[in-house]
N, CA and C atoms of all chains as a GROMACS GRO file, in nm:
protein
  528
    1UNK      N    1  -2.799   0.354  -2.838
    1UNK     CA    2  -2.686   0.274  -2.791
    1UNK      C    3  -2.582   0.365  -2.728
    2UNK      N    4  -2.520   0.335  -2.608
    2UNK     CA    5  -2.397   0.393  -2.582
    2UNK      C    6  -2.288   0.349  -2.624
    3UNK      N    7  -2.116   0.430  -2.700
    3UNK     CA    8  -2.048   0.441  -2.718
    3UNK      C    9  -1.982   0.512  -2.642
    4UNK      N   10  -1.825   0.455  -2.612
    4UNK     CA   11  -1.716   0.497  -2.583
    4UNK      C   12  -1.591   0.555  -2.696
    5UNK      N   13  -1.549   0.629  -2.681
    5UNK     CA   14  -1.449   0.710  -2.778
    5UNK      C   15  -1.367   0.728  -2.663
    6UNK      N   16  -1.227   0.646  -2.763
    6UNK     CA   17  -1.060   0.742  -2.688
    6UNK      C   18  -0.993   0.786  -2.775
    7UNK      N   19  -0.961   0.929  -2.698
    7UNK     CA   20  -0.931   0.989  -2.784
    7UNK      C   21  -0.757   1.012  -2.764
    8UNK      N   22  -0.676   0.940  -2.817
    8UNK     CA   23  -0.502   0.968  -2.729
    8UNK      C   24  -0.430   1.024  -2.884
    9UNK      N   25  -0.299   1.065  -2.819
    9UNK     CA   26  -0.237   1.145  -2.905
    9UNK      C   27  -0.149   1.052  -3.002
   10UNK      N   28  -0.097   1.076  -3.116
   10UNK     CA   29  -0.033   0.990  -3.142
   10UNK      C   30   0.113   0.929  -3.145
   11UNK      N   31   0.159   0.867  -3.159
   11UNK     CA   32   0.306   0.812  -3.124
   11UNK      C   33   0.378   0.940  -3.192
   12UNK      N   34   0.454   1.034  -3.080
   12UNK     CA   35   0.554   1.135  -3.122
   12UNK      C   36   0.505   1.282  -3.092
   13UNK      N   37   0.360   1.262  -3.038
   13UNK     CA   38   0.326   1.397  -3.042
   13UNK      C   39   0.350   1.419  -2.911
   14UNK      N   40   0.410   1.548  -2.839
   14UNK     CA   41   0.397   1.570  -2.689
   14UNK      C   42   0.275   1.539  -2.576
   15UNK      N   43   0.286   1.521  -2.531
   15UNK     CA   44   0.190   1.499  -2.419
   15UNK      C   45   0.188   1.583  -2.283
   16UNK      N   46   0.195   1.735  -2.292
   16UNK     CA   47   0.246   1.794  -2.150
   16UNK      C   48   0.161   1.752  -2.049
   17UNK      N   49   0.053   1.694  -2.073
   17UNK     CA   50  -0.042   1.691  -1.953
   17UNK      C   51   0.019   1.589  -1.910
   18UNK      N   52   0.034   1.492  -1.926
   18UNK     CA   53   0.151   1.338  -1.911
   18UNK      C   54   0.224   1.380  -1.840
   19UNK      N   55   0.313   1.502  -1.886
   19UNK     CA   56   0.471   1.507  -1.840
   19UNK      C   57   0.430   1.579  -1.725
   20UNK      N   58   0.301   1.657  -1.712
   20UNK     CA   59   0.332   1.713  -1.629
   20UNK      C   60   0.291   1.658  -1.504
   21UNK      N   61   0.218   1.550  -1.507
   21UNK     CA   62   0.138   1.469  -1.412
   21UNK      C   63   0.287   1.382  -1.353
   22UNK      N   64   0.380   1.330  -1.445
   22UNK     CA   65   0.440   1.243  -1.394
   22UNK      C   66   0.581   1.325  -1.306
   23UNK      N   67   0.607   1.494  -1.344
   23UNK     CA   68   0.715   1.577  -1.245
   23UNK      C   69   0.637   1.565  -1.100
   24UNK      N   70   0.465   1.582  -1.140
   24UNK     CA   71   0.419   1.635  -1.000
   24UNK      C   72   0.405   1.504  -0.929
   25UNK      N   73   0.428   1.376  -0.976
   25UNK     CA   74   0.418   1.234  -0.910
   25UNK      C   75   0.568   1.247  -0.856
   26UNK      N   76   0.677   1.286  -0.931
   26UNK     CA   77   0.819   1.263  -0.922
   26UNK      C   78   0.860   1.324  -0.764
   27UNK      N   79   0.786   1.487  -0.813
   27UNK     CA   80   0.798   1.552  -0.685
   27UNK      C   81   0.698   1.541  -0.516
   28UNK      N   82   0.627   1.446  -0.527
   28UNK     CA   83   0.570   1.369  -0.452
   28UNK      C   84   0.621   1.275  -0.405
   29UNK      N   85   0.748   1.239  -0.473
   29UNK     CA   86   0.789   1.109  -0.417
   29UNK      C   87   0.782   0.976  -0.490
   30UNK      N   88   0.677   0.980  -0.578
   30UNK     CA   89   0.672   0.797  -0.647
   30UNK      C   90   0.767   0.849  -0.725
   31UNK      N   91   0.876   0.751  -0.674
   31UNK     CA   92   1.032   0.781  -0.772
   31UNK      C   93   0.979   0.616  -0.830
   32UNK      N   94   0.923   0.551  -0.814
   32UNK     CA   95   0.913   0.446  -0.942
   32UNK      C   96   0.846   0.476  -1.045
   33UNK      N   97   0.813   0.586  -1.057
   33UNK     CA   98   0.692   0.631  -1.213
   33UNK      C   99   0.782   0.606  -1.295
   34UNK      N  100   0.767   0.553  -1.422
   34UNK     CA  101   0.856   0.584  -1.510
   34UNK      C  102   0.815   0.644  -1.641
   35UNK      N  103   0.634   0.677  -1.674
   35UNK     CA  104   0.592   0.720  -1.757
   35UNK      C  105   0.467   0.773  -1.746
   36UNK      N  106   0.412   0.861  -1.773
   36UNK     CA  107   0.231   0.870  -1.809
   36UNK      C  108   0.191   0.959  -1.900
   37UNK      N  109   0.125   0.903  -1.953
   37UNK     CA  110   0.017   0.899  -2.070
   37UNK      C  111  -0.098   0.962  -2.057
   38UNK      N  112  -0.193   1.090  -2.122
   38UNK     CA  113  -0.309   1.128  -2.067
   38UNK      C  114  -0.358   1.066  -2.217
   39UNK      N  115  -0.495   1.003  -2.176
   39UNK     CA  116  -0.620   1.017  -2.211
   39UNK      C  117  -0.706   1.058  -2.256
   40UNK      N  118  -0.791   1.126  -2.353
   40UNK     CA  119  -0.988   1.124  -2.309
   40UNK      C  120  -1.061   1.055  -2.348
   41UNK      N  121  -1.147   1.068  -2.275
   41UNK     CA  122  -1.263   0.982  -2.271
   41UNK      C  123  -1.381   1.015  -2.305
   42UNK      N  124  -1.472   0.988  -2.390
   42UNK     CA  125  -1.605   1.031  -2.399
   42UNK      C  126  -1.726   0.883  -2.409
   43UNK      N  127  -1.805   0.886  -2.342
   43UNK     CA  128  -1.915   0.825  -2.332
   43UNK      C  129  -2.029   0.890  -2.375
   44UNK      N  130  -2.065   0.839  -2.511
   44UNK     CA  131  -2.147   0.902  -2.592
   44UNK      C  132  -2.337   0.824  -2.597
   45UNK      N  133  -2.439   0.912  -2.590
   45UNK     CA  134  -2.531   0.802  -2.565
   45UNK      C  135  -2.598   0.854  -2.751
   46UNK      N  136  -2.626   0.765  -2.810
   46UNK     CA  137  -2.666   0.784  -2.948
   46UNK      C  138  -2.826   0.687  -2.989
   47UNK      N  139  -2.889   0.784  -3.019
   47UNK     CA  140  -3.002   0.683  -3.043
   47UNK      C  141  -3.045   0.641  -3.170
   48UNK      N  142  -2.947   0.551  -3.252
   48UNK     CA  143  -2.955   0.452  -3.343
   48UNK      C  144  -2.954   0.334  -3.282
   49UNK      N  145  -3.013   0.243  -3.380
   49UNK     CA  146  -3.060   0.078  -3.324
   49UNK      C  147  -2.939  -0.009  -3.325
   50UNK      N  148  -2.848   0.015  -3.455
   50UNK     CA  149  -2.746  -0.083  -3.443
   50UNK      C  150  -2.611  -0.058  -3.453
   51UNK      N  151  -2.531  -0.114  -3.404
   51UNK     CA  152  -2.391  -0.070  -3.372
   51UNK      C  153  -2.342  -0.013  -3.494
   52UNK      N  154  -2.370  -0.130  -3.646
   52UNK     CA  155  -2.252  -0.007  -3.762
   52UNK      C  156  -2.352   0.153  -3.752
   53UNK      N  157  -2.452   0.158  -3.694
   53UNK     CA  158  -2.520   0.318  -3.772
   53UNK      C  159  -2.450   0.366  -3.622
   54UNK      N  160  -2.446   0.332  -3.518
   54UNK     CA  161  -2.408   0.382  -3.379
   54UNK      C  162  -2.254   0.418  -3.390
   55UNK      N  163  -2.136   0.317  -3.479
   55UNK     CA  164  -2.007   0.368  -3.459
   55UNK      C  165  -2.009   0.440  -3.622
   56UNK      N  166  -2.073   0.468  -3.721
   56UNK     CA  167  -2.031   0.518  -3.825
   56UNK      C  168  -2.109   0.739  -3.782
   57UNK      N  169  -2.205   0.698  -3.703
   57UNK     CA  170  -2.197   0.810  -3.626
   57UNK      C  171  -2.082   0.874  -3.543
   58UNK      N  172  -2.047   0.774  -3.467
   58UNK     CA  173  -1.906   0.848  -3.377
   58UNK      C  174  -1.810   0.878  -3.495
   59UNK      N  175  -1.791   0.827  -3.563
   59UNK     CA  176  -1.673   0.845  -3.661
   59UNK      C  177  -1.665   0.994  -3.735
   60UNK      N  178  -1.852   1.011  -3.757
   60UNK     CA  179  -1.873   1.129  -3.788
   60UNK      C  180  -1.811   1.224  -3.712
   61UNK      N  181  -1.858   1.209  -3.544
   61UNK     CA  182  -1.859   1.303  -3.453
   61UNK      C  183  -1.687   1.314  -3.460
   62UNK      N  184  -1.619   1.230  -3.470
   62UNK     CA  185  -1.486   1.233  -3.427
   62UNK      C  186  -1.405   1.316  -3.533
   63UNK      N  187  -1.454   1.322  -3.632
   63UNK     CA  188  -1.410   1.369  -3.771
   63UNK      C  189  -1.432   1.516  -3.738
   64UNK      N  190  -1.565   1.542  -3.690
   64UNK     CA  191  -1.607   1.721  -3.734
   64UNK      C  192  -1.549   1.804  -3.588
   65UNK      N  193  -1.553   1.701  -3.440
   65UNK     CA  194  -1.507   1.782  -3.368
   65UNK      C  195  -1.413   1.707  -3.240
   66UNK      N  196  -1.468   1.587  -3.236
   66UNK     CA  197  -1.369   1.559  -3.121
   66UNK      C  198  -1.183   1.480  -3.132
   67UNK      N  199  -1.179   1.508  -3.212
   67UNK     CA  200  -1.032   1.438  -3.277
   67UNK      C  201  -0.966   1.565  -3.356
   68UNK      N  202  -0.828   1.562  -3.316
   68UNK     CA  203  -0.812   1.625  -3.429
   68UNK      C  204  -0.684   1.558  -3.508
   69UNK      N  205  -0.717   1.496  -3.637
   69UNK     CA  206  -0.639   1.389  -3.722
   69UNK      C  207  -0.524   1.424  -3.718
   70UNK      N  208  -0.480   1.547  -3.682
   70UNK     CA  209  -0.323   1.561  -3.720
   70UNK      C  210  -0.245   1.489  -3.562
   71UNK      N  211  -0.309   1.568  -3.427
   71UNK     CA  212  -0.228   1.492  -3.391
   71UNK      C  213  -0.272   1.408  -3.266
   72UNK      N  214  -0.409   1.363  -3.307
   72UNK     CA  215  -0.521   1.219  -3.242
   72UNK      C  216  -0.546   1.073  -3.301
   73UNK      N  217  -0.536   0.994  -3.242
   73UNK     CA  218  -0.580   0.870  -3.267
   73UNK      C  219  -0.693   0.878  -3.220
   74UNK      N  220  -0.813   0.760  -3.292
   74UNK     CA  221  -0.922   0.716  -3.161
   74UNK      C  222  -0.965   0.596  -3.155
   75UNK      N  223  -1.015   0.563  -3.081
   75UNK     CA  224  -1.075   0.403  -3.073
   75UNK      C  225  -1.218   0.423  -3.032
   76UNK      N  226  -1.315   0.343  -3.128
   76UNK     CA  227  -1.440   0.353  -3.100
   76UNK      C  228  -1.542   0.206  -3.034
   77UNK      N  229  -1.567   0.172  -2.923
   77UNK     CA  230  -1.661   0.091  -2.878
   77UNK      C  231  -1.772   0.109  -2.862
   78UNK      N  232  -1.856   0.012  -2.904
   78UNK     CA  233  -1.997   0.065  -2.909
   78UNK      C  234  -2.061  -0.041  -2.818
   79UNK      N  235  -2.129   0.012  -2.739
   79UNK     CA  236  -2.157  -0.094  -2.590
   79UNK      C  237  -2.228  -0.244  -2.652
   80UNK      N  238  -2.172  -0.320  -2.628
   80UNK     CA  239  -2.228  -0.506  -2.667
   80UNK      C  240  -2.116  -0.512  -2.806
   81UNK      N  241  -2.076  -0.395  -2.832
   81UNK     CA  242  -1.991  -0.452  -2.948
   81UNK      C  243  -1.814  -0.434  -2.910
   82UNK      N  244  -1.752  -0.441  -3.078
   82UNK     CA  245  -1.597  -0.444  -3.014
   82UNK      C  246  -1.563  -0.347  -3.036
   83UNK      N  247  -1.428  -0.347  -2.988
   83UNK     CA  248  -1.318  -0.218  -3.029
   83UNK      C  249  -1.314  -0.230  -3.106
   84UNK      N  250  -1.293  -0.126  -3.220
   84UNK     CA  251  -1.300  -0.102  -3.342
   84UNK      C  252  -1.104  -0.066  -3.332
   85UNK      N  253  -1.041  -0.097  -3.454
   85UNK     CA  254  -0.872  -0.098  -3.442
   85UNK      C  255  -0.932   0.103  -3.477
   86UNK      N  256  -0.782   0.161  -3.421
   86UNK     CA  257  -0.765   0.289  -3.393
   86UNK      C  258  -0.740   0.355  -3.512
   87UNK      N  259  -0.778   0.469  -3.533
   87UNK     CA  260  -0.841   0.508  -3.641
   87UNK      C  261  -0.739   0.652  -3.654
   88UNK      N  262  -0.693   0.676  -3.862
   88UNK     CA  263  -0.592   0.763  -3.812
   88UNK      C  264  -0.677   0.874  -3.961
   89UNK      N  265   0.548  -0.238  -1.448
   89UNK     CA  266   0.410  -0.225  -1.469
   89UNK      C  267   0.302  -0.126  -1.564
   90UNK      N  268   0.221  -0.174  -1.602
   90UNK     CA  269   0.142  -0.061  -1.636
   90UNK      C  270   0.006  -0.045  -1.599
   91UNK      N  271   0.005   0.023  -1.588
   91UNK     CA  272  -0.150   0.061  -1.504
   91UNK      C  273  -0.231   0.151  -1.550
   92UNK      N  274  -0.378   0.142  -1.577
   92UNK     CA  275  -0.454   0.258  -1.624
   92UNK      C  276  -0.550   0.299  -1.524
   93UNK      N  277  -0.570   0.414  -1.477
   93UNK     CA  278  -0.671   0.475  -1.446
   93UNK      C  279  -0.751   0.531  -1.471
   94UNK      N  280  -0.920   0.531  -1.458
   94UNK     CA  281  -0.968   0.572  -1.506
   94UNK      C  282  -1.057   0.693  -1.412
   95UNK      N  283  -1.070   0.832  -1.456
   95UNK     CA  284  -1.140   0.920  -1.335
   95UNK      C  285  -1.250   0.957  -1.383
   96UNK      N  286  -1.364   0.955  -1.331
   96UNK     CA  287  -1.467   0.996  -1.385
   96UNK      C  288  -1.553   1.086  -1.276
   97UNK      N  289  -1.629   1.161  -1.344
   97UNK     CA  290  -1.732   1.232  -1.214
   97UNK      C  291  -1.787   1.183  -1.120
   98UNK      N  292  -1.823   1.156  -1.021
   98UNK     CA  293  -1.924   1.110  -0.956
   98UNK      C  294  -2.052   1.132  -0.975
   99UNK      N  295  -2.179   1.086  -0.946
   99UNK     CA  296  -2.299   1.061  -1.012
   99UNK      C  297  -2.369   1.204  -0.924
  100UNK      N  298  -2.416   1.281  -1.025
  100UNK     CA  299  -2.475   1.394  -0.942
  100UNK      C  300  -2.380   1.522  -0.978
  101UNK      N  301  -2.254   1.482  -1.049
  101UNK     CA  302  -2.204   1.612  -0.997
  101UNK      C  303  -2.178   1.646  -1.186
  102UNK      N  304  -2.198   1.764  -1.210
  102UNK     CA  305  -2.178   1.877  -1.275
  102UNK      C  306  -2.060   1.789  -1.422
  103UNK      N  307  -2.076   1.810  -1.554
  103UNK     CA  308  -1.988   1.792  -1.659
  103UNK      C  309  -1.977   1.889  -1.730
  104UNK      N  310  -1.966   1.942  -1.743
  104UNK     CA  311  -1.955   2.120  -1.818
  104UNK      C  312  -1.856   2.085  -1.929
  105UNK      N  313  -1.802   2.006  -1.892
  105UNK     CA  314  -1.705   1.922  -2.096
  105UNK      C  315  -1.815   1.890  -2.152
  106UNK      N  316  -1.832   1.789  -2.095
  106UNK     CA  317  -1.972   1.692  -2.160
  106UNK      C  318  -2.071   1.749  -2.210
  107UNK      N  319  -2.121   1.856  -2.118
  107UNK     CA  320  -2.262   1.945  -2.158
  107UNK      C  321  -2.236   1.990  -2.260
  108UNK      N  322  -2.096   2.101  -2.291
  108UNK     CA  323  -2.050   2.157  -2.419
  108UNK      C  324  -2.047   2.081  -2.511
  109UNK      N  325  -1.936   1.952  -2.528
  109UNK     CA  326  -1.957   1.855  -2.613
  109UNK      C  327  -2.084   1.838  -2.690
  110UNK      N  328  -2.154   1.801  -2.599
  110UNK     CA  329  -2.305   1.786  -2.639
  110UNK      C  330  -2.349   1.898  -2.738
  111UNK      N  331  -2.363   1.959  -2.673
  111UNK     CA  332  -2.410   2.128  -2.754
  111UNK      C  333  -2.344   2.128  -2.867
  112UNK      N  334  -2.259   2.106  -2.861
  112UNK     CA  335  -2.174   2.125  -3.013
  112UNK      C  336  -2.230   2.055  -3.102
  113UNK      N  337  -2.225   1.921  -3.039
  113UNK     CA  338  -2.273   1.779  -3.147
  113UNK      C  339  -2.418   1.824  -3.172
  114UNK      N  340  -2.473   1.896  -3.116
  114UNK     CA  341  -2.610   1.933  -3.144
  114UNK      C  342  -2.659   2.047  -3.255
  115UNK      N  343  -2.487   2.118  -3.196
  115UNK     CA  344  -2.514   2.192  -3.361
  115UNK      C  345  -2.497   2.174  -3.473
  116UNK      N  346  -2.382   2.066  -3.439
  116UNK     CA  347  -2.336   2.023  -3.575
  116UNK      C  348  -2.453   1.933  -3.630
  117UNK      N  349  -2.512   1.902  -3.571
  117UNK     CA  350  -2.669   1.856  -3.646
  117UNK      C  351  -2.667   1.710  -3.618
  118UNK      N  352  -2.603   1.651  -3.533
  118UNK     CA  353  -2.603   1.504  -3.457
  118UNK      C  354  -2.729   1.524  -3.368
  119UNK      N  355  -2.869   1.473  -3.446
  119UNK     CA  356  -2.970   1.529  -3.340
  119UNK      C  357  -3.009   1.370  -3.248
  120UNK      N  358  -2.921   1.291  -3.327
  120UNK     CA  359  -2.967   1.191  -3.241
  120UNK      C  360  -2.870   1.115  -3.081
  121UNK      N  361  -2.749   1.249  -3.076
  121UNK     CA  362  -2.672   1.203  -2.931
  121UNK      C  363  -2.768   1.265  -2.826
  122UNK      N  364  -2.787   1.169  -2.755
  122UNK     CA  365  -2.899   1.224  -2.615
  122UNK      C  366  -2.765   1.239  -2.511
  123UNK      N  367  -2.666   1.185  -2.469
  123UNK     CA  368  -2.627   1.290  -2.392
  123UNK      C  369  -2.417   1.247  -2.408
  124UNK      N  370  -2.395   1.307  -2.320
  124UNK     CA  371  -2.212   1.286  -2.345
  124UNK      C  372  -2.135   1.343  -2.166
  125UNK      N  373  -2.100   1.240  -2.141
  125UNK     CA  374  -2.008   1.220  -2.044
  125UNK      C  375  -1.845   1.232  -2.078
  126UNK      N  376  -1.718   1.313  -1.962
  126UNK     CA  377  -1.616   1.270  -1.998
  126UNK      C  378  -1.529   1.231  -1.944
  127UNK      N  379  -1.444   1.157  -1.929
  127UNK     CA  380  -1.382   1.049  -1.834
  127UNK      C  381  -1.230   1.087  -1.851
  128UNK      N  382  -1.160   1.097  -1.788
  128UNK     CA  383  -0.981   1.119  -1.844
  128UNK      C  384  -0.927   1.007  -1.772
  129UNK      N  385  -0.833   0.992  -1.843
  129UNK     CA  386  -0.787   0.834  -1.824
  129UNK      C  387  -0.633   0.885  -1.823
  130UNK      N  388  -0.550   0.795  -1.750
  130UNK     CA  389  -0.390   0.805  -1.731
  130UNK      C  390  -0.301   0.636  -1.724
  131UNK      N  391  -0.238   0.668  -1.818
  131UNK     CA  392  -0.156   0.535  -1.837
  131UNK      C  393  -0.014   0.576  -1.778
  132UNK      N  394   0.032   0.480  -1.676
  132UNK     CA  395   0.137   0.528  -1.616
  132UNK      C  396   0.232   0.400  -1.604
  133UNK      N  397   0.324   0.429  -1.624
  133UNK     CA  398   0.435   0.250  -1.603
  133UNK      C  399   0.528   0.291  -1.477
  134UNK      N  400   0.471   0.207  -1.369
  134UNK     CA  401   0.503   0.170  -1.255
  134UNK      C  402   0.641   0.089  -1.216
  135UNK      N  403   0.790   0.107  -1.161
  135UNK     CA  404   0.847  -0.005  -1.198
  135UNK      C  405   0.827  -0.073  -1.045
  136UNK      N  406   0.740  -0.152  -1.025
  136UNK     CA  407   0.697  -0.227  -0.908
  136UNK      C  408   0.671  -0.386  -0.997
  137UNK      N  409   0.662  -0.534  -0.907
  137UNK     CA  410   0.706  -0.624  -0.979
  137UNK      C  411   0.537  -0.714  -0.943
  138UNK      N  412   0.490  -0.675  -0.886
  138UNK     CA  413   0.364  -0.714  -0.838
  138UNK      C  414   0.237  -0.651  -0.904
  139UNK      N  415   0.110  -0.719  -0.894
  139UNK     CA  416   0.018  -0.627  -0.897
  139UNK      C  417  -0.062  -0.531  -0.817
  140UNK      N  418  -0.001  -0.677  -0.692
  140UNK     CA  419  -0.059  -0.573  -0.590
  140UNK      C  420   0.021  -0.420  -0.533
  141UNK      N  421   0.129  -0.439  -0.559
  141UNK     CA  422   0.212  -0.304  -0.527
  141UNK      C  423   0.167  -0.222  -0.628
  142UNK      N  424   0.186  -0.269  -0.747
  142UNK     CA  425   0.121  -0.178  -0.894
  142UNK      C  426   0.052  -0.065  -0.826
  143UNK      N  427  -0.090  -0.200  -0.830
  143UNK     CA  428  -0.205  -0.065  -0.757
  143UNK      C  429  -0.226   0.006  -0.633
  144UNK      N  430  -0.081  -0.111  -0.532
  144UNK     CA  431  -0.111   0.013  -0.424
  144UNK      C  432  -0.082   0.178  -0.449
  145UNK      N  433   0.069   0.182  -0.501
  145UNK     CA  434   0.101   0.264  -0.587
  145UNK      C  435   0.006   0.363  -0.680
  146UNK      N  436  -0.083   0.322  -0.746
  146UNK     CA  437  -0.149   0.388  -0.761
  146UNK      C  438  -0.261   0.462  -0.697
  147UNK      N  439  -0.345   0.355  -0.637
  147UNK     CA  440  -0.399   0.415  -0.519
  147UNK      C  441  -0.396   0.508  -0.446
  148UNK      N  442  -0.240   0.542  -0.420
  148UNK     CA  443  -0.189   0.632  -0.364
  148UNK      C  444  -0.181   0.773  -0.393
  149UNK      N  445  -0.093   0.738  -0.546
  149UNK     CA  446  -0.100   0.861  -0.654
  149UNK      C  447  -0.259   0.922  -0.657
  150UNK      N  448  -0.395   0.833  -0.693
  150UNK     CA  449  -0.482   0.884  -0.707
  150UNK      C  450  -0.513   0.973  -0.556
  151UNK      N  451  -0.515   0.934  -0.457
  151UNK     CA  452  -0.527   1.011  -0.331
  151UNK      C  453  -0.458   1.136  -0.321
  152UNK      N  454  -0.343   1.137  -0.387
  152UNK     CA  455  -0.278   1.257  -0.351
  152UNK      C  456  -0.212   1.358  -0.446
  153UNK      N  457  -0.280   1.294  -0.594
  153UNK     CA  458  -0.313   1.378  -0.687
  153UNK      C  459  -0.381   1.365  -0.811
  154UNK      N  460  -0.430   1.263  -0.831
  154UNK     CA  461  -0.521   1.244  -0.963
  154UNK      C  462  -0.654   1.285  -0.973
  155UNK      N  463  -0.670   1.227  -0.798
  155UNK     CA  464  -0.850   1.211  -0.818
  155UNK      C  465  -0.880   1.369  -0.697
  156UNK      N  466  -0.957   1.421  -0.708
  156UNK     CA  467  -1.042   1.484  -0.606
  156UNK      C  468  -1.177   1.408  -0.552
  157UNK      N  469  -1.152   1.372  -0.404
  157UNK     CA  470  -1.225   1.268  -0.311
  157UNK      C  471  -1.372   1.344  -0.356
  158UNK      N  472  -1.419   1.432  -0.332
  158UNK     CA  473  -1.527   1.532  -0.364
  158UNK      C  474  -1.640   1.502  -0.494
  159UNK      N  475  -1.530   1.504  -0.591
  159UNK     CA  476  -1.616   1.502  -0.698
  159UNK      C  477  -1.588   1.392  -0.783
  160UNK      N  478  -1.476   1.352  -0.775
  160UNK     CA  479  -1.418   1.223  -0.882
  160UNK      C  480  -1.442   1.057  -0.773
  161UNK      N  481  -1.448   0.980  -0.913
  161UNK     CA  482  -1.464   0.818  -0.849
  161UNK      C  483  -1.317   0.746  -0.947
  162UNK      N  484  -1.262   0.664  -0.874
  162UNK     CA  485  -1.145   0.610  -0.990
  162UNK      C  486  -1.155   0.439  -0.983
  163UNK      N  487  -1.091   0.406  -1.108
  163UNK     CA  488  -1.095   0.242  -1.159
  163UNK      C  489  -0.967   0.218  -1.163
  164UNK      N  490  -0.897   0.123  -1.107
  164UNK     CA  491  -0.752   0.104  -1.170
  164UNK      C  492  -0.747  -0.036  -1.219
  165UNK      N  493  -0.684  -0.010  -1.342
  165UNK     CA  494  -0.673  -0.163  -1.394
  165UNK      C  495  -0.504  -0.160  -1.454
  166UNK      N  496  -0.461  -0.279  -1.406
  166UNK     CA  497  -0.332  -0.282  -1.395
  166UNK      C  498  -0.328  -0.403  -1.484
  167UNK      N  499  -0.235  -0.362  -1.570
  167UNK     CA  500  -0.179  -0.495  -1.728
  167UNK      C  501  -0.197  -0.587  -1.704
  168UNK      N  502  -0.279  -0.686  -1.732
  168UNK     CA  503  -0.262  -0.845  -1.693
  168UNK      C  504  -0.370  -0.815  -1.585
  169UNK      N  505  -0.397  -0.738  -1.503
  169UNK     CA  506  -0.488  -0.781  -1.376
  169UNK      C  507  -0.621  -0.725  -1.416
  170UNK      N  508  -0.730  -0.771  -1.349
  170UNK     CA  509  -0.865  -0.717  -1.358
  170UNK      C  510  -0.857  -0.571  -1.283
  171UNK      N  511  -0.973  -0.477  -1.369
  171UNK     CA  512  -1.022  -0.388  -1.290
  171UNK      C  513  -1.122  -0.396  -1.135
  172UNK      N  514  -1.027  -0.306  -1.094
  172UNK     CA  515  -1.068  -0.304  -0.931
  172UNK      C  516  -1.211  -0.222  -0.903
  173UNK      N  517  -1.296  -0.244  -0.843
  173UNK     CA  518  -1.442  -0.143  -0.783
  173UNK      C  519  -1.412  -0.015  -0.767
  174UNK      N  520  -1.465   0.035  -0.839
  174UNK     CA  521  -1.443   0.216  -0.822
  174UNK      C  522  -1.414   0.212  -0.668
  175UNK      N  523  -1.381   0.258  -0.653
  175UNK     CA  524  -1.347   0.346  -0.505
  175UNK      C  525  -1.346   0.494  -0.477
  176UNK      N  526  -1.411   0.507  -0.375
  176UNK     CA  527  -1.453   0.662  -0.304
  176UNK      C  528  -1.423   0.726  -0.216
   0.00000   0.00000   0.00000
């Protein structure tokens, strides 16, 4: 099954990649930006049959390397299934 | 407004996150991820009153600094509106 993982920072933590995307929008000219937010993204392909063994895997993965709890949130979708609420 | 973009590789071209990713998850003994893609995503609040300005606005931004025409494909989906056809 394929899964999606986002991986965003959490409410309070800096974001320079954000800030810095939105000076170099500023200094470009879109003077209407008023915020941005970075992202990641991972599209994971996992070969278990059903979604709980498919997202209790990502959870794994997110735990040992792609998150880091102190200062990541994530949200896990597992393709045909739902967003799973964001995970701290 | 708010608007998300989403950038991803184009088909054919090179993930050297992803590949690593992978590798890792492979050591860590996840023998069952067959492969890992990675996508960066940007949430930006637009103060435009439309959707269609939203995303022209963005559109724009992606042209002239988010996306590289070369190697990246982008999605914009703007709050309330559907996501638009990748564009190239």
């Amino acid at each position: 099954m394929r899964a999606r993982v986002e991986i965003h920072l959490k409410k309070g933590v800096a974001d320079p990649e954000g800030e810095n995307v939105l000076k170099a929008l500023k200094l470009l000219g879109f003077s209407s930006v008023g915020g941005v937010r970075s992202i990641k993204v991972f599209e994971i392909d996992v070969a278990e049959r059903t979604t709980a063994k498919t997202r209790g895997a990502i959870v794994e993965m997110c735990r040992k390397l792609l998150a880091n709890p102190v200062i990541h949130d994530y949200r896990i979708k597992v393709e045909g299934g739902r967003a799973s609420t964001p995970r701290r």
